[in-house]
Every structure is written in structure tokens, then in C-alpha cells.
C-alpha positions as CSV (number, residue, x, y, z in Angstrom):
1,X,0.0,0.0,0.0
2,X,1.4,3.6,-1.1
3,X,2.9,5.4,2.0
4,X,2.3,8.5,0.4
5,X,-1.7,7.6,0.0
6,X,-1.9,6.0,3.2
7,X,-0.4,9.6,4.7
8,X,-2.2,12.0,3.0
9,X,-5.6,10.0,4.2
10,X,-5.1,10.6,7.6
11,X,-3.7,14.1,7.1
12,X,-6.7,15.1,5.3
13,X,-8.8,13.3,8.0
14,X,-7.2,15.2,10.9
15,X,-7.7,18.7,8.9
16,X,-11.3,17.5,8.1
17,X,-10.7,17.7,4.3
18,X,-13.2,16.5,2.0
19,X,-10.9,15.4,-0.6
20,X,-7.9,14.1,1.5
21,X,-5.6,13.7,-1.4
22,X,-7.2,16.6,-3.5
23,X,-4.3,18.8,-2.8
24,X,-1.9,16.3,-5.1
25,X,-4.1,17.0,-8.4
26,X,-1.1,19.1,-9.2
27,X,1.5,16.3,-9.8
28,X,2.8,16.1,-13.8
29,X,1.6,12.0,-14.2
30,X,-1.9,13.1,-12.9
31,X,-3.6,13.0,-16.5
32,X,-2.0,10.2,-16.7
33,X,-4.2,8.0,-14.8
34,X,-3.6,4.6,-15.5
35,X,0.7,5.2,-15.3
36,X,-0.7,6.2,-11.7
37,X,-2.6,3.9,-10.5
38,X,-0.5,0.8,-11.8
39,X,3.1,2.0,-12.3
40,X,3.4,5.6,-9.8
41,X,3.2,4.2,-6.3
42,X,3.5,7.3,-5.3
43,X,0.7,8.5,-7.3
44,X,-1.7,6.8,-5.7
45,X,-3.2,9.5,-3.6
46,X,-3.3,11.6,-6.6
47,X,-5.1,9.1,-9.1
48,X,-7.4,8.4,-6.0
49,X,-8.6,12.0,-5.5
50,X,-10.2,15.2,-6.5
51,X,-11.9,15.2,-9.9
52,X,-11.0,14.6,-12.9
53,X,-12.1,15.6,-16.1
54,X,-13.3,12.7,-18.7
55,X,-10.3,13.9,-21.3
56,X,-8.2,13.2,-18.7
57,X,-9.1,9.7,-17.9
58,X,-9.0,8.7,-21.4
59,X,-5.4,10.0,-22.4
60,X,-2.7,6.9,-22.1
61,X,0.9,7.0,-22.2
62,X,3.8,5.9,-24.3
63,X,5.3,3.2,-23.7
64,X,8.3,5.3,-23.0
65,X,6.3,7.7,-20.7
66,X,4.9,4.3,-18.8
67,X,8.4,2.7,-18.2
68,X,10.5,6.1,-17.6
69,X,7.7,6.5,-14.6
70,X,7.5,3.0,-13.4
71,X,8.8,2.7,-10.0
72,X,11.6,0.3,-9.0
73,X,13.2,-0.4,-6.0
74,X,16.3,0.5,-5.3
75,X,18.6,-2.3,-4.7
76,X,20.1,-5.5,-6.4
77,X,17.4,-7.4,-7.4
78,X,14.4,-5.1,-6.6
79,X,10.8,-5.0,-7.9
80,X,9.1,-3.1,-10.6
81,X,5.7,-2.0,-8.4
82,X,2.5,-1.8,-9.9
83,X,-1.2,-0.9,-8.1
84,X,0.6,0.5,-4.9
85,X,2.2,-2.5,-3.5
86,X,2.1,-5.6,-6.3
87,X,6.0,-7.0,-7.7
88,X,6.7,-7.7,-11.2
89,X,10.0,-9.4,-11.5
90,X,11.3,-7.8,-14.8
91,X,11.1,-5.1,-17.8
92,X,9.8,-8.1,-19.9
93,X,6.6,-8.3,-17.3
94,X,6.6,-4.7,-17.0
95,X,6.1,-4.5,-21.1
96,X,3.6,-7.1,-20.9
97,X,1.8,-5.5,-18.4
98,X,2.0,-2.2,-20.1
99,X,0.5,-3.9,-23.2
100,X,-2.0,-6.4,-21.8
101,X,-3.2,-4.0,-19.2
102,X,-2.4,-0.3,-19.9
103,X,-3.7,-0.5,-23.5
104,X,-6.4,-2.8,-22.5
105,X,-9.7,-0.7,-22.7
106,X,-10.7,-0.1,-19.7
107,X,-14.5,-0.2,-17.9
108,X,-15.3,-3.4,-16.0
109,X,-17.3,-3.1,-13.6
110,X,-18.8,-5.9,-11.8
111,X,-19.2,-6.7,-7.6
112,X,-17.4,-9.1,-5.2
113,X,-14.5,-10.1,-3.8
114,X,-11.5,-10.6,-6.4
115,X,-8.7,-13.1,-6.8
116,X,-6.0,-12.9,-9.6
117,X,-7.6,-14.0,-12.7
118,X,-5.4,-14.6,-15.8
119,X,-6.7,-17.5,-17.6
120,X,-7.6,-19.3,-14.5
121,X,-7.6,-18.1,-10.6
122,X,-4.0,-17.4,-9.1
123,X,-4.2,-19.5,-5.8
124,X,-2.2,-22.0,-4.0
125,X,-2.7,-25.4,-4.6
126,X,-4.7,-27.4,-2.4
127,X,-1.2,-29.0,-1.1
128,X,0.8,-26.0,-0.8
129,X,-2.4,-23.8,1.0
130,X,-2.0,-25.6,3.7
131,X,1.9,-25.4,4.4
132,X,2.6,-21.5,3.5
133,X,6.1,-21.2,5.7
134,X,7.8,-17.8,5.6
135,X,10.9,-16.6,7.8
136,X,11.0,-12.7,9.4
137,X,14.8,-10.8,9.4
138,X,17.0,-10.2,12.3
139,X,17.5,-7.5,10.1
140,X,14.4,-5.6,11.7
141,X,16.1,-5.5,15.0
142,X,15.3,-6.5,18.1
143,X,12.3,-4.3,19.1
144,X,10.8,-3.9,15.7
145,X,11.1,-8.0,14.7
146,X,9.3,-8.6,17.8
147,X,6.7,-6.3,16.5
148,X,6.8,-8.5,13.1
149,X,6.5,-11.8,15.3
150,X,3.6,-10.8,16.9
151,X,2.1,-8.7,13.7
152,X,2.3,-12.0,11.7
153,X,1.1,-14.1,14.0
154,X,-2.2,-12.0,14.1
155,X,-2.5,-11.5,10.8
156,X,-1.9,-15.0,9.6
157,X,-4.4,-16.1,12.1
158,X,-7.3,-13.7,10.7
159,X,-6.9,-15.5,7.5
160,X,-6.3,-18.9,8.8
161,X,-9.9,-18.6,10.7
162,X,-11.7,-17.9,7.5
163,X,-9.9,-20.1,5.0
164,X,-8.5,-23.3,4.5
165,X,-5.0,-21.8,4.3
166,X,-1.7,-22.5,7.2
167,X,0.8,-20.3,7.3
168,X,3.7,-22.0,9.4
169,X,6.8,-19.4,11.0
170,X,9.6,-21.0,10.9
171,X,12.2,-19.0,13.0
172,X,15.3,-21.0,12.1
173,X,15.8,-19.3,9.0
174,X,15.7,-15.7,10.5
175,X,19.5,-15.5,10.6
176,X,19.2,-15.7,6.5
177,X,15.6,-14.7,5.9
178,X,16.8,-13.8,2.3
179,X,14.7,-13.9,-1.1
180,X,17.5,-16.9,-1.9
181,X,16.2,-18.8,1.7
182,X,14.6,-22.0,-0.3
183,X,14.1,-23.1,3.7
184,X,11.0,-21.5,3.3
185,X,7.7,-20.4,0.7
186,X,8.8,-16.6,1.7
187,X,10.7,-14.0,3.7
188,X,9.5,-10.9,5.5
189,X,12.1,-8.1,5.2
190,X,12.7,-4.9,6.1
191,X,13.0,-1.9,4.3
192,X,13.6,2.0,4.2
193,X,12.6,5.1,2.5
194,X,10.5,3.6,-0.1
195,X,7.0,4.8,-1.0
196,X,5.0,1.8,0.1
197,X,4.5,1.0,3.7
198,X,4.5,-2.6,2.7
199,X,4.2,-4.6,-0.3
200,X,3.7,-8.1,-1.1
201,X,3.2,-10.5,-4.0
202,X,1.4,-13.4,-5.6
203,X,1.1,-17.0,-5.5
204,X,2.1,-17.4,-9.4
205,X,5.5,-15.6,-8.1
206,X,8.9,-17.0,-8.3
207,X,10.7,-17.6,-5.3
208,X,13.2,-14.3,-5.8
209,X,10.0,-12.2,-5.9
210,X,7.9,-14.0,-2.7
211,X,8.6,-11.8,-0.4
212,X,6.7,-9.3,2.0
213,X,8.9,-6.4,2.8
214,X,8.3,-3.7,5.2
215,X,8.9,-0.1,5.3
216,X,10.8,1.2,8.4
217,X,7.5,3.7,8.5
218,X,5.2,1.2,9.2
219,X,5.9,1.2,12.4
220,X,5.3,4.8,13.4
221,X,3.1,6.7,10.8
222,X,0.1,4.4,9.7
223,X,-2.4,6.3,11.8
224,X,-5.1,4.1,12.3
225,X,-3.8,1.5,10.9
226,X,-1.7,-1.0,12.9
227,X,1.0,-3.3,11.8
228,X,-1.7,-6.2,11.7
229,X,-3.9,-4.7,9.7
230,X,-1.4,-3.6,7.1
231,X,0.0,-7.0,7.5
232,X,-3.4,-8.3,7.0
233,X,-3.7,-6.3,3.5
234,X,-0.6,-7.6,1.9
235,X,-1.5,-11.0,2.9
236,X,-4.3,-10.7,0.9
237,X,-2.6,-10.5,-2.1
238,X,0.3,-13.3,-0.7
239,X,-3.5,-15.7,-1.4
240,X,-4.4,-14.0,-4.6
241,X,-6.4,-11.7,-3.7
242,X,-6.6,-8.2,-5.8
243,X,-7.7,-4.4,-4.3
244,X,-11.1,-4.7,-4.0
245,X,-11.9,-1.5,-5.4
246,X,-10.2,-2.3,-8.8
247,X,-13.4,-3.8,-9.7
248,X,-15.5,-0.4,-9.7
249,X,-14.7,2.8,-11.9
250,X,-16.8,4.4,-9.8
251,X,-13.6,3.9,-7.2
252,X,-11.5,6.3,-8.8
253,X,-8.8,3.8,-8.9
254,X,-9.0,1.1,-11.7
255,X,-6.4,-1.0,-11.7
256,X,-7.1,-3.4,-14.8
257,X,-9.6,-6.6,-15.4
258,X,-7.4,-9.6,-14.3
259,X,-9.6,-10.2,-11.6
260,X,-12.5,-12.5,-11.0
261,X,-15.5,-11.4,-8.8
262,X,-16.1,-14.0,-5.4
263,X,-19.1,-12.7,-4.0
264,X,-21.7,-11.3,-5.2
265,X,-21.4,-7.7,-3.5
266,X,-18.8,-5.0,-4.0
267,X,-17.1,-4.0,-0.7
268,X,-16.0,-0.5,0.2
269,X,-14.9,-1.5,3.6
270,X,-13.1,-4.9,2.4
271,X,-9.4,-5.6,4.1
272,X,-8.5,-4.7,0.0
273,X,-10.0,-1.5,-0.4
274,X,-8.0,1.7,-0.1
275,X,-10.1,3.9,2.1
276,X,-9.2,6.9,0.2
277,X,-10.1,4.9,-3.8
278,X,-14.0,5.9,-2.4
279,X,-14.1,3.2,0.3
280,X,-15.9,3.5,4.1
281,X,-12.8,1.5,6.5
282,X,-11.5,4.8,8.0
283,X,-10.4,2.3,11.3
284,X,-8.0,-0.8,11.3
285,X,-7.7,-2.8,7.8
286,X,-9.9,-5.8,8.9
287,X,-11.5,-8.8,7.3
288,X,-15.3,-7.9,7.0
289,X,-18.2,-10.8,6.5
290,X,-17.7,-10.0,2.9
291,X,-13.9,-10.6,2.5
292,X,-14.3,-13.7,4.7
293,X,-17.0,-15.3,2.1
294,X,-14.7,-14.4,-0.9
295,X,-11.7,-16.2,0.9
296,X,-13.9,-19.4,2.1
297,X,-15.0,-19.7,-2.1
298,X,-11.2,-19.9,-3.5
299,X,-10.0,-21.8,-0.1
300,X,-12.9,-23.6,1.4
């Protein structure tokens, strides 16, 4: 989720803004909209708020202007990210993407719960649901990986008591709780400075790119949001799940239509949904009766 979005939410909520993001309108990829809702992380707030005129929305970029503002993190091996806090693993996928998404027309709009849909549902096996093993660094130091622990513990658990789905922790790996660990399904990191608070990936991902890693800022500016419930979000997507609110225009922030619905209601409040993309959560990311239907249908 963009750290940038997430911030200017609860800034605008403390000022009692209407439009908590509307002051960002200003930023140069704004008529952009689709380079800033699936390639600007840091756009999200902007995309997400304010209006917008219908010329605007309907004005795509280059392919040039697309890559040139993808975002990529900044280290060996890092992750092109897409839709606020979703990995691709290369300039190839980034391309594809650009062409199988960005050019795609856009428009659906349909309710329910959504998992990955390309071709078929992204999901875990029926074997491999129920042995999802993941390691947390020492690299998040002592107070802050005891934070993790106890973070991932809960959030696994919220999941776990709605879905067939296990996520084992298996601590022995921490020393070398590495995207290389093969000890384990996938590692929890830290990180710093970037402009997600936390991002994740998908079950279709190869082992390099199954990782959760966590922004040093997630553990002191995500207002009401605590490390569970963030943790509780990208876990989400770790089963396949995509934003909720990437299934309504009407959102403000379409993502693309590799999605199929799960229930039969759209849900503003859903454990997906960005609060400032039109949604109603403005507590703790939680699962809601909703999100916990969609999850027993792909993992009953």
C-alpha cells in the first residue's frame, strides 16, 4: 500500500478535508491516470482524489512515458511495483503488463471479492495452501522483529480462521531470511525510504519475488492503521487476492480486469480497499463478512 496515499488520508482526515488527497491533483503524471494507479506508487493518492475531467481519464501513455515512470526499488534485485504494493520481477513483465493492461480498454465493472484472474484463478494449490512457511529478518532489529512476530502471527491467524490456508513461522531461518532462503515459501524483510509501507506478491510468483517487505515507516506513521492490519492487506494479495476496489470505476482507482468477482457484493470496507479509492474503512484494515466469504469460495 502507497505510504504517500496512506499519509495524505489521515492528514486530510485530521484537517477535516473532503478530498484528503485533492491537494496532489497538481502532480505532472496526474492525466495520466492509469501510469498512476499501476506504475506511480507514489501516485496513488493523486489518481485516488479530487476530480477529474473525462479527457483526462482517457489520455494513455507511451510506452516510454509508462516505463520512464514506473517505480523500481532501489537495490540489487528489486521489484518493478505496480497498483501500490504488487512486484513484477522484470522489464519483460513490466512491457507485458504495459500492453496487456495499460492499452487494454478499460471499464469493467462488476461486484465481489476478487482473486488474480489470468486465464484461471492465481491460488495455491490445495497441497501447498496448507503449508505456507515464511521466515521474518533479524534484520528488523530486536524491538521492531518482535513487532513482526507478533504482527504476523495475528495476521496469519485472521486468514487462517476464515480459510482453508496454514501459514507455518519457521524462526530457524531468520538469521538468512533472504529472497534466496529455499528453507522457506517466503521471507519478510525490512526496508527503508520507499513509498509503500508494505508490499507483497502473488502465488504465481517465483521464489526471488515471494517476499513481504516492510517499510521502516510502518511502524510509526500508519495512523489508524496498525502493523496487523497492514500485515493483513498484503497478505491478501500473498492468497491472490486483488484491491477490492479495482473492480468499480466508480472507485477512482482502476487497476485493470485480471480479476474474478467471489461474491456477489462489492465492498467499500473490504481488508482490500483503499479507504481513500471511495471506500468507508476509515479504522483498522480488517477482514469484513464479505472478505471472509470471498476467501472461504477460492479456499474452502
Amino acid at each position: 500500500m502507497g505510504r504517500r496515499a496512506l499519509r495524505g488520508w489521515w492528514e486530510g482526515q485530521a484537517e477535516g478535508a473532503q478530498s484528503p488527497v485533492g491537494q496532489r491533483k497538481s502532480l505532472p503524471m496526474l492525466k495520466f491516470r492509469s501510469v498512476a494507479m499501476l506504475a506511480g506508487v507514489s501516485m496513488l493518492g493523486a489518481a485516488c482524489g479530487g476530480p477529474e475531467t473525462q479527457q483526462e481519464s482517457e489520455v494513455k501513455p507511451t510506452w516510454e512515458e509508462f516505463q520512464a515512470n514506473a517505480y523500481r526499488e532501489p537495490w540489487e534485485g528489486g521489484k518493478i511495483i505496480v497498483n501500490g504494493d504488487e512486484a513484477l520481477e522484470s522489464e519483460e513483465e513490466l512491457a507485458a503488463y504495459f500492453k496487456n493492461v495499460v492499452q487494454a480498454e478499460l471499464g469493467k465493472s462488476q461486484d465481489g471479492l476478487a482473486v488474480y484472474y489470468i486465464g484461471g484463478d492465481i491460488k495455491w494449490s490445495s497441497t501447498q495452501k496448507l503449508n505456507l512457511t515464511y521466515c521474518i529478518s533479524n534484520n528488523f532489529g530486536t524491538t521492531n522483529k518482535a513487532k513482526m512476530v507478533t504482527a504476523m502471527a495475528n495476521a496469519t491467524a485472521a486468514w487462517e480462521a476464515t480459510a482453508s490456508v496454514n501459514f507455518t513461522y519457521l524462526s530457524q531461518y531468520d538469521a538468512s531470511c533472504t529472497a534466496s532462503q529455499t528453507g522457506v515459501l517466503f521471507d519478510v524483510r525490512p526496508v527503508s525510504g520507499q513509498s509503500y509501507v508494505a508490499r507483497a506478491f502473488f502465488p504465481n510468483s517465483a521464489r526471488s519475488g515471494r517476499n513481504v517487505l516492510v517499510d521502516s515507516s510502518a511502524f510509526t506513521s500508519t495512523g489508524a492503521w496498525s502493523l496487523t492490519g497492514v500485515l493483513r492487506h498484503e497478505l491478501g494479495h500473498t492468497l491472490g487476492f486483488r484491491h477490492e476496489h479495482t473492480r468499480s470505476t466508480a472507485s477512482g482507482c482502476y487497476e485493470d480486469n485480471q480479476w474474478r468477482a467471489l461474491t456477489s457484493t462489492y465492498d467499500r470496507a473490504s481488508v482490500m480497499h483503499y479507504p481513500q479509492c471511495n471506500g468507508t474503512q476509515t479504522g483498522d484494515l480488517v477482514l469484513t463478512s464479505l472478505d471472509k466469504q470471498g476467501a472461504r469460495s477460492l479456499y474452502p
